[in-house]
N, C-alpha and C positions, 0 to 999 in steps of 0.2 A: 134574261140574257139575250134574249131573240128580238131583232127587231126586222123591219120591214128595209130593204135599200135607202141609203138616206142621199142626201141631196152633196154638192160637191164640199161645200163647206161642213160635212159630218161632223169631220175628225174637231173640228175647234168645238161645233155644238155638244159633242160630246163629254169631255176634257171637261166643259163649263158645268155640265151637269155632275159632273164628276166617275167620267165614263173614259175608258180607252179602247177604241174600236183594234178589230183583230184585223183590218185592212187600210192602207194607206187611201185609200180613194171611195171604195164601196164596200166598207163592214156592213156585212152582216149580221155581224154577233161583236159584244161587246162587254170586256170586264169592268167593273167597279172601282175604282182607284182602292176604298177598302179593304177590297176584297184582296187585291195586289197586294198593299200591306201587309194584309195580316200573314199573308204571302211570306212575304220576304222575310218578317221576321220568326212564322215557324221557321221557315228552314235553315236559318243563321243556327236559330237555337238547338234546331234537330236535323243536322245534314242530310239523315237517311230521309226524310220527309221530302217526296220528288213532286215533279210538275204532275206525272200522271195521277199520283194520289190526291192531291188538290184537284186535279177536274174528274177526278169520279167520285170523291164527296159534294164536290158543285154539282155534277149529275144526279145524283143521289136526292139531295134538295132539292133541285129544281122537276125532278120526277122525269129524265129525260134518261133515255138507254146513252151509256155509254159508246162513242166512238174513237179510235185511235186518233182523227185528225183535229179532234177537237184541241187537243196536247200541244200542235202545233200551233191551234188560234191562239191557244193562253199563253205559251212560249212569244208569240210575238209582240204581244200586248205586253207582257213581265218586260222585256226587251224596250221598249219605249218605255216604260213606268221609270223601268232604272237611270233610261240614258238624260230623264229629267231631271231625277234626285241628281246624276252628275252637275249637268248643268248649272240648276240650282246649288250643288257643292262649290264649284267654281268660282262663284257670283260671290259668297261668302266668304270662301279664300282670300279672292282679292280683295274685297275690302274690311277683313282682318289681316292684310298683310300678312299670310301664309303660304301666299303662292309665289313665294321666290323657289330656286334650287334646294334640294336637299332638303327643304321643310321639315318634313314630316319625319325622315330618319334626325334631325337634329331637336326634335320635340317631342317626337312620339313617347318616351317612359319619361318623366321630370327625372324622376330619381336616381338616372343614369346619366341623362345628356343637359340636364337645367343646372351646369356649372354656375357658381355663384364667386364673388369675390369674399376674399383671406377664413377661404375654407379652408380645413385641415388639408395637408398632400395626403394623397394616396399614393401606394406602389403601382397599382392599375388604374390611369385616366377611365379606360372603360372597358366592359369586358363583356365578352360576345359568344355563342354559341352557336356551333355549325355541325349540319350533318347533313344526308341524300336520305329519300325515302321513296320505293319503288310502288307505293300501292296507288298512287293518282296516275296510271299509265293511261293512254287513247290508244285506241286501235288504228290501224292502218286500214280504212273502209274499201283499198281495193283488194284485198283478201278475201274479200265476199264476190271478187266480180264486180262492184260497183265503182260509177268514178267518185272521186272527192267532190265531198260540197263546197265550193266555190264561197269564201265567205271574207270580206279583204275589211274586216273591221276589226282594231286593235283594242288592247289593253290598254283600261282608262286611268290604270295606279301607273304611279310609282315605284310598286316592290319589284317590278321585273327588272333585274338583269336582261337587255337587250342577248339575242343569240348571236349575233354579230361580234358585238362584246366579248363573251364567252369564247368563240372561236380564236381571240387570238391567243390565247393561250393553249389550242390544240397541239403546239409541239414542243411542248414546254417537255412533255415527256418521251424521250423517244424507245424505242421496243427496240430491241439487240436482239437478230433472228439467230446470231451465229452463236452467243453466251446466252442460254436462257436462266443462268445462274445471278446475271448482274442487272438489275431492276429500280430502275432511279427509286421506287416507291419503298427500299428499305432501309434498315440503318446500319445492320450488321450483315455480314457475308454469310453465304447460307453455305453449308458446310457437303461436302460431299456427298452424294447417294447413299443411302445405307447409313448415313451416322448422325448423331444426332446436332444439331445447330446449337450455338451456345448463345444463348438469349435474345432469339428473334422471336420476335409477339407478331412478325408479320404473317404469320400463317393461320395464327388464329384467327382473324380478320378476315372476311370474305372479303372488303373493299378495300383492301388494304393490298392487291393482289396484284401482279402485272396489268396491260393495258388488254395486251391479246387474251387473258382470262376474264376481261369484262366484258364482250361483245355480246348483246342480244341479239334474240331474234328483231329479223326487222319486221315482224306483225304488228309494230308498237312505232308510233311517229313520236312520241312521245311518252319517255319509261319511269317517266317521277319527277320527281322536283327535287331542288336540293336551297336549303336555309339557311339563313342568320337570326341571333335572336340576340335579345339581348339578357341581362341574367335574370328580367322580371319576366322574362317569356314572351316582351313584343315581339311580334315578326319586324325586321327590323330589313329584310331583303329578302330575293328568291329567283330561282331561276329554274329554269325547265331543263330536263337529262333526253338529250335527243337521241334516239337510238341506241342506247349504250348504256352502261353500267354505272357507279360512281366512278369517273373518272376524275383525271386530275385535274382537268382544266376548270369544272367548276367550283369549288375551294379557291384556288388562284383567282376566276373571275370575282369570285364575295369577295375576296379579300383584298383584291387592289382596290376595289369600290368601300371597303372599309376603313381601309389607310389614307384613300383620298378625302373623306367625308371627318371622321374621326381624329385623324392624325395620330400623334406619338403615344407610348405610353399605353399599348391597351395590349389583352392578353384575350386567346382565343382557345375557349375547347373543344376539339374534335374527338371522336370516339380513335381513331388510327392517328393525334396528335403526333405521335412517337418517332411514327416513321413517314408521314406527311412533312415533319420539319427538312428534312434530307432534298426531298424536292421541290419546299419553296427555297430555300437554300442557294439549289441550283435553278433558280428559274431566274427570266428577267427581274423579277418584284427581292429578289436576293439582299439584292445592296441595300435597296429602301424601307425595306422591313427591317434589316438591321438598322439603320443611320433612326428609325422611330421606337426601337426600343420594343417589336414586336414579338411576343410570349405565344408561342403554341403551348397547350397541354392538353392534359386524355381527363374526361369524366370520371366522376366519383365511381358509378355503378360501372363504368365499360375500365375502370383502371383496375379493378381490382382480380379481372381476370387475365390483365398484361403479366409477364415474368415480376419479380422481387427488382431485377436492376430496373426495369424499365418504371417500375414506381417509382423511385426514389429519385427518379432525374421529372418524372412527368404529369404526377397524381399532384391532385389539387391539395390536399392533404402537406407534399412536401414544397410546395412553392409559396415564398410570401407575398402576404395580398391578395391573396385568394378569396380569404374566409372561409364563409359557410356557404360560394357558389359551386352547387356542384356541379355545374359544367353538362347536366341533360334533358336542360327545357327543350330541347327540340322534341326530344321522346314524346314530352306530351302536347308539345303542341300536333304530332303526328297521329295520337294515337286518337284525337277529334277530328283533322282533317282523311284521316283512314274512312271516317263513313260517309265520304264524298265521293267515291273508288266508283258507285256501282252507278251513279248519275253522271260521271264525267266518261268513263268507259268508251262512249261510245257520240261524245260531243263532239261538235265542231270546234275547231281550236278557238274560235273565239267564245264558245260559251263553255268552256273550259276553263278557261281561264278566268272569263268573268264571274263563274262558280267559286274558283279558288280565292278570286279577290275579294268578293262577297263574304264568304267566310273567311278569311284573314282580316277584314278589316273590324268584323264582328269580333274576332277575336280580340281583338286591340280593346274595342272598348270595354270586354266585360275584363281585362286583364287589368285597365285605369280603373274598373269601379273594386275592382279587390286588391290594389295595390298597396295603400296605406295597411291593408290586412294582412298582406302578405307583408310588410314590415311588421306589424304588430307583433306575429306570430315569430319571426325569426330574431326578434331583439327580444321575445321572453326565452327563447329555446336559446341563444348564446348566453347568455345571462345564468342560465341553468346550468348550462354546461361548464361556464366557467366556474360557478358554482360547488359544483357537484366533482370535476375535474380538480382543481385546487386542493378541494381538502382530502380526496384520493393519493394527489401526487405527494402531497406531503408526508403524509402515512407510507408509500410505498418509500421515499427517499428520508425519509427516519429511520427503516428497518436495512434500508439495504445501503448507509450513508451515501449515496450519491447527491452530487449537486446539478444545476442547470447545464454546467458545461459539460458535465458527463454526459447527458443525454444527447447534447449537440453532438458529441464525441462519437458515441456508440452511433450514431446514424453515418458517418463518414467512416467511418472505421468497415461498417457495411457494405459503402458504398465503395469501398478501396479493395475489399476483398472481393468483390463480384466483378468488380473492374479485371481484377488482376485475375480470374479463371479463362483458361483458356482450352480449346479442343487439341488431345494427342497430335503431333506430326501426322502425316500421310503415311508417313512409314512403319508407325507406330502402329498406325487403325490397321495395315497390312498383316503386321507381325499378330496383333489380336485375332484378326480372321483364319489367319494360318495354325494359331491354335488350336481354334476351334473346328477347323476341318482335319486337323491331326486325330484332334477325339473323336470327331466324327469317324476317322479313318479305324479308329483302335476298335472302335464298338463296332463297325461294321466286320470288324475282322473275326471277334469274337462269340458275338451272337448274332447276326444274320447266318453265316455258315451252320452255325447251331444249330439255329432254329430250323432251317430247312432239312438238314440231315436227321435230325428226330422226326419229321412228316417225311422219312420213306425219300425223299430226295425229289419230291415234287416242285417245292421252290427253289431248287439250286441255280438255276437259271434267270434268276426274278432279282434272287440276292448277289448272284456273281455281276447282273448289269448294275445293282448299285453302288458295290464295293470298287468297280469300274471308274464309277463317273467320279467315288471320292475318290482314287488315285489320281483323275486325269486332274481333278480342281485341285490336289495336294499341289501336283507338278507343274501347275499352271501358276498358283501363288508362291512358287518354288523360283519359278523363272522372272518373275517382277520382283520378287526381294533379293535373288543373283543368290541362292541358297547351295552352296556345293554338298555340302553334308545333312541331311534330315535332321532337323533337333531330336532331341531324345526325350522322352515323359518323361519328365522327373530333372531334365537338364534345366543348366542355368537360365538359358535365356527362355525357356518354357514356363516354369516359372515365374519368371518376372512376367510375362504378357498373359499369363493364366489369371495372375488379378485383375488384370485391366478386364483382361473376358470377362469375369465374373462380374465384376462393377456392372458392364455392359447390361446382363440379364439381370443385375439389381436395377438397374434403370429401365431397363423393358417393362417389370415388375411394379415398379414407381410408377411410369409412365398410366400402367393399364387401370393401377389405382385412379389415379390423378384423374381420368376421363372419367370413370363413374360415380368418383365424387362431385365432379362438376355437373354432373348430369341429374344428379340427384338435388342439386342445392338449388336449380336450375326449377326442376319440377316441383320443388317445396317450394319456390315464390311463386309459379305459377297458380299454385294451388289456392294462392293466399289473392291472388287479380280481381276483383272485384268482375272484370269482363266474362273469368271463365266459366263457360256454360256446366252443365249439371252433368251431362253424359263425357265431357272430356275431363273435369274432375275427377270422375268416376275410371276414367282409364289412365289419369295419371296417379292415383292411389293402387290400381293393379301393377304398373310401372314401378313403384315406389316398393312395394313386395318382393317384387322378382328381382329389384335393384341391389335392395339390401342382402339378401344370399349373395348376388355377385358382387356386391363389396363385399362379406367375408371373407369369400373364398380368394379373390385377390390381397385381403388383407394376410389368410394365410400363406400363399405365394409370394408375400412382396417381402415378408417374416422369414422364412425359406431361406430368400437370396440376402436377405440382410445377415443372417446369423453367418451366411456363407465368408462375409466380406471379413479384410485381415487388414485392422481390427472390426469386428464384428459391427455392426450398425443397434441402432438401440430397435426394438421391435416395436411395433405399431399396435395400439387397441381401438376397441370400434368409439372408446371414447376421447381420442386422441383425433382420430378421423371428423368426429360431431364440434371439435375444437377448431378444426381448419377451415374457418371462414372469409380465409381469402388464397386464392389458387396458387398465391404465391409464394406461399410456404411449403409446396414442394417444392421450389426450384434450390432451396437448400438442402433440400437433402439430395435431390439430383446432380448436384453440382459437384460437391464435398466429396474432392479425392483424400482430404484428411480431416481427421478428426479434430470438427471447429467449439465442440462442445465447452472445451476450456478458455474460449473467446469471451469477453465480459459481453461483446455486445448482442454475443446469439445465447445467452440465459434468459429463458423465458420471463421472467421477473424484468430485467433488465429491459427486455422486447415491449414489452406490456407498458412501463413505466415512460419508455420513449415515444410511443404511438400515444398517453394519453398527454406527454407535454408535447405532441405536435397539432394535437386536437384543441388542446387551452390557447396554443398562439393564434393557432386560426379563429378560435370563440374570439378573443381579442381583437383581432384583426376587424372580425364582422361587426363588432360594437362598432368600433372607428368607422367603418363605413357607415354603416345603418345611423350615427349619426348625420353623417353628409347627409345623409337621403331622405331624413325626416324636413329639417330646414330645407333640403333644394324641394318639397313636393310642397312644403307648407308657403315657401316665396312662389314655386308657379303658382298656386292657387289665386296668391292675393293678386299677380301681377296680372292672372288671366281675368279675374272679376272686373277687376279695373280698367284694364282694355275692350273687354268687352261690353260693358255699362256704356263708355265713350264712343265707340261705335255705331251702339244700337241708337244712341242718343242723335246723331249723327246722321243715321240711315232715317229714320221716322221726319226728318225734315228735307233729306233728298231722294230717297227713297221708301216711300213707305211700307210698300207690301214686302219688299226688299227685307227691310227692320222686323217687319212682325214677324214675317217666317223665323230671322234669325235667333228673334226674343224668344218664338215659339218652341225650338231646337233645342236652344243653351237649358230649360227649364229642366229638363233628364241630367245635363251636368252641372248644374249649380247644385241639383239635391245631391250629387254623387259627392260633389266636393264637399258639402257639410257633412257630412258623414266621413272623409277623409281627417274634415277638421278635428271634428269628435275623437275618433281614433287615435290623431297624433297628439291628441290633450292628452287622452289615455299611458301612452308612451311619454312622455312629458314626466309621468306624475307616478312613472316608475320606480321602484325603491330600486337603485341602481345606473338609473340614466344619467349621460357623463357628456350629451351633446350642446348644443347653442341653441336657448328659445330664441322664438319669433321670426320676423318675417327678413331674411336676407337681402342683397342686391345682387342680380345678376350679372356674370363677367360680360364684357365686351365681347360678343358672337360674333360681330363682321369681322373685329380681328382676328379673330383663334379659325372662323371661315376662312378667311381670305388666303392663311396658310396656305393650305393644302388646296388651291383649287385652282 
């Protein structure tokens, strides 16, 4: 590693020997090109693998004490190694005619953007996944007292959304200081203080949340990143979260770079789709996302903890042409770039960023060497499902006569009655409260005076200021309902508003179920993460213990207030609770000021029968697609072999070293592609495949490009 000062010409002597000096002029020390390699592709493979553990294994080797500045030699030297391989990328670009516009987002997955001519229509030209993720954040280095390092060198991809870009859509959303109740970012009105909201899922959402509840700390110059993918998991864009939370501008910034690149016909999931729609809606991108037929909707995993209405307008499940995407490759393409967090922490924005593009574009490629796989495996699991689902549905629609259109039926029928629930008047949620301070008022009359006159008259004093304040609160909600006379227990309009009370604390009851179930089902997938260590296992199985007592004990509470209700509510078991596997089957019994039980479409039979013919249309669906996607990967294959034989053929007589590299390169993706090939024979020779063999023609790009740009 050690050499002597070398003469001015070092750096080329070097390089020829196959060396990159740690100094522009007089290295003294000098890495391997090798060594670099082998460099770059540990750490692609294993992000947590940093610069410093590579030079104290190199130290280690070479029998030298470790130093911290050494980190910095090999950090410079990785920094030229890379900016060659660009170079060299470039070189190859251009003469694979790759390096126009938009490239690489209208090539990067075949199976998604390698449109072909009189393929089957799709419902979704193309479909996309979006989300924020705050674990790649940098620090702000004058927090420490120190100034910033000065570093004016850019990002060499393409994934970036410029931040410029992103700005202009900073007020797209504006903050109302004076109504903190009206918030472009919902979809429903959020219902008074004190009562409960009638089907907003925007609060379950952290990033779903006004503007002014997203501000971070500014220690952080940057607080994450936020994605596009596509539904094989390419990163297909990205952009950096400056100071601040998921806001709305970057959604908007991916997406107008979506609609422009992509065009019509494509459908998008976000985890808050719901009530994201509302505000691209109103934004500039409004009208053009309409006039292209643009689909918002919510992920499989993040829909099924939205309300009952807000699936059935937004879950992948009830939209057609969906299939079997579930809408949350970002999740995992986050949960590998998470082990980038503790190496980027405390980068320069440029090697930040060149960290994340490093591993983004690594990602790419190991996502084209398992793509044909990741078809394989999803065109035998639809195939099963339809399967398996068919001869289910038919047995359930034998016993209970139902046809197809009944099932269409009962989901609209669902979807009218949740429509039509609405929250009490204002007057009404009054009249409820005024009950309930009535009985408040009776019981204090009754037994607080009691009870302190049996203690000798020590609390008289204690209980006469409470019996106080319920008087003043009677005659406080006395004077906002214009009340001349006190109702009386037992009167008529007591009565009537005594149900509604009661409903109330049946849905407090509901409610406090509702979260511990969630929290338990919650910790039972944890359990199951392959990531979860030993010791928080171990305390979410204690968690799991002490859960289950408080779900009885709420289950007999919420039993309680159910038997209370008139007519009575049917009571809950711990095995009714282990049945409710998705959150949205409270908001039926939350809702339900009458008794829907004699609905065809809320019989459990019925419910069951509906959810598995919406699960067979979508298996359908994703045959239809998956076979697009067999012919469009099996035609880029031939089309790419064939262009690139031409070329090399091409380069080798005007460029030679030029041609071998590239010969050199292709030799990793010609094996990847025979092994695609193999796969989709596989698929081919399926008992069940219903697609087009062999090798297609590709549509006209410059034209379907030309569109939109």
């Amino acid at each position: 590693m050690s050499a002597e000062p070398l003469l001015d010409d070092s750096s080329s002597t070097l390089i020829y020997h196959g060396y990159i000096g740690c100094a522009p002029l007089y290295p003294t020390a000098a890495i391997s090109l090798r060594t670099l390699a082998a460099y770059r592709q540990i750490h692609r493979s294993c992000p947590r693998f940093s610069i410093q553990a590579q030079v104290k294994s190199l130290c280690f080797l070479h029998d030298t004490p470790y130093r911290p500045y050494l980190n910095a030699q090999f950090s410079a030297a990785y920094d030229v190694y890379l900016e060659i391989l660009h170079r060299v990328k470039q070189r190859h670009h251009a003469a694979l005619d790759q390096d126009t516009l938009n490239w690489r987002m209208l090539n990067s997955c075949p199976a998604c953007f390698y449109k072909l001519e009189d393929e089957p229509a799709l419902e979704f030209d193309w479909l996309v996944l979006i989300d924020g993720n705050n674990s790649l954040k940098r620090w702000n280095s004058t927090i420490y007292g120190s100034k910033p390092r000065i570093d004016s060198r850019k990002a060499r991809s393409d994934y970036w959304i410029d931040t410029c870009d992103v700005d202009r859509f900073k007020d797209e959303v504006k903050t109302r200081e004076r109504d903190t109740n009206d918030d472009n970012w919902e979809d429903e009105t959020i219902a008074a203080e004190g009562t409960t909201p009638a089907f907003s899922c925007v609060n379950r959402w952290r990033n779903a949340g006004p503007e002014t509840r997203k501000k971070m700390f500014s220690v952080f110059d940057e607080s994450g990143i936020f994605i596009a993918a596509c539904r094989h998991r390419f990163v297909v864009l990205a952009c950096d979260m400056i100071q601040s939370g998921e806001l709305a501008k970057y959604p908007l910034a991916i997406i107008d770079k979506l609609l422009a690149v992509y065009g019509k016909n494509g459908g998008c999931a976000y985890d808050i789709g719901c009530a994201f729609s509302k505000t691209l809606t109103n934004s500039s991108l409004g009208m053009r996302a309409g006039e292209l037929d643009f689909r918002l909707m919510v992920g499989a995993f993040h829909g099924h903890a939205h309300n009952r209405k807000c699936q059935l307008d937004w879950h992948p499940m009830y939209i057609p042409g969906t299939g079997h995407t579930e809408g949350e490759g970002c999740e995992h393409i986050f949960s590998s770039s998470n082990e980038l967090a503790r190496s980027t922490r405390h980068a320069s924005p440029f090697h930040r960023r060149q960290t994340i593009e490093e591993h983004f574009s690594f990602w790419d490629t190991d996502k084209y060497a398992t793509l044909s796989n990741f078809i394989w495996n999803h065109y035998r699991e639809a195939l099963n499902s339809i399967q398996t689902l068919t001869a289910e549905l038919a047995v359930i629609k034998a016993e209970l006569s139902l046809t197809d259109d009944d099932l269409v039926q009962f989901l609209k029928d669902e979807r009218d009655y949740l429509d039509g629930l609405k929250l009490p008047p204002v007057r009404d949620q009054l009249c409820i409260r005024y009950v309930e301070v009535l009985d408040e008022l009776t019981q204090r009359r009754l037994e607080e005076i009691n009870n302190a006159l049996a203690q000798a008259r020590i609390r008289v004093d204690s209980s006469y200021a409470k019996l106080q304040h319920a008087e003043g609160l009677v005659a406080h909600i006395e004077t906002q309902l214009a009340v001349d006379q006190r109702w009386e227990i037992g009167g008529p309009e007591y009565r009537r508003f005594k149900e509604e009370a009661s409903l109330g604390k049946y849905r407090t009851a509901l409610d406090e179920l509702e979260r511990l179930v969630v929290m338990r089902l919650f910790e039972l997938s944890k359990l199951s993460l392959s990531g979860t260590g030993y010791k928080l296992r171990q305390q979410l199985g204690k968690a799991l213990q002490r859960r289950s007592d408080a779900i009885r004990n709420a289950i007999n509470r919420y039993n309680t207030q159910a038997a209370a209700l008139n007519p009575p509510r049917s009571k809950i078991s711990w095995k009714d609770i282990a049945d409710y596997g998705f959150v949205a089957e409270f908001d039926l019994l939350r809702y339900s000021r009458n008794d829907i039980r004699s609905s065809a479409w809320s019989k459990p039979g019925h419910r069951e029968a509906t959810t598995k013919f919406f699960k067979l249309c979508r298996a359908r669906e994703e045959i239809t697609r998956l076979n697009v996607e067999v012919r469009r990967l099996r035609t880029a294959i031939h089309d790419e072999e064939r262009h690139m034989l031409t070329v090399i053929q091409k380069l080798q007589v005007s460029d030679p070293h030029l041609g071998c590299e590239l010969q050199r390169q292709h030799r990793s993706r010609a094996a990847i592609n025979a092994m695609h090939c193999y796969r989709l024979n596989r698929i081919e020779s399926l008992t069940g495949f219903s697609g087009v063999r062999g090798v297609g023609v590709r549509a006209d790009r410059a034209a379907v490009h030309g569109m939109f740009e």
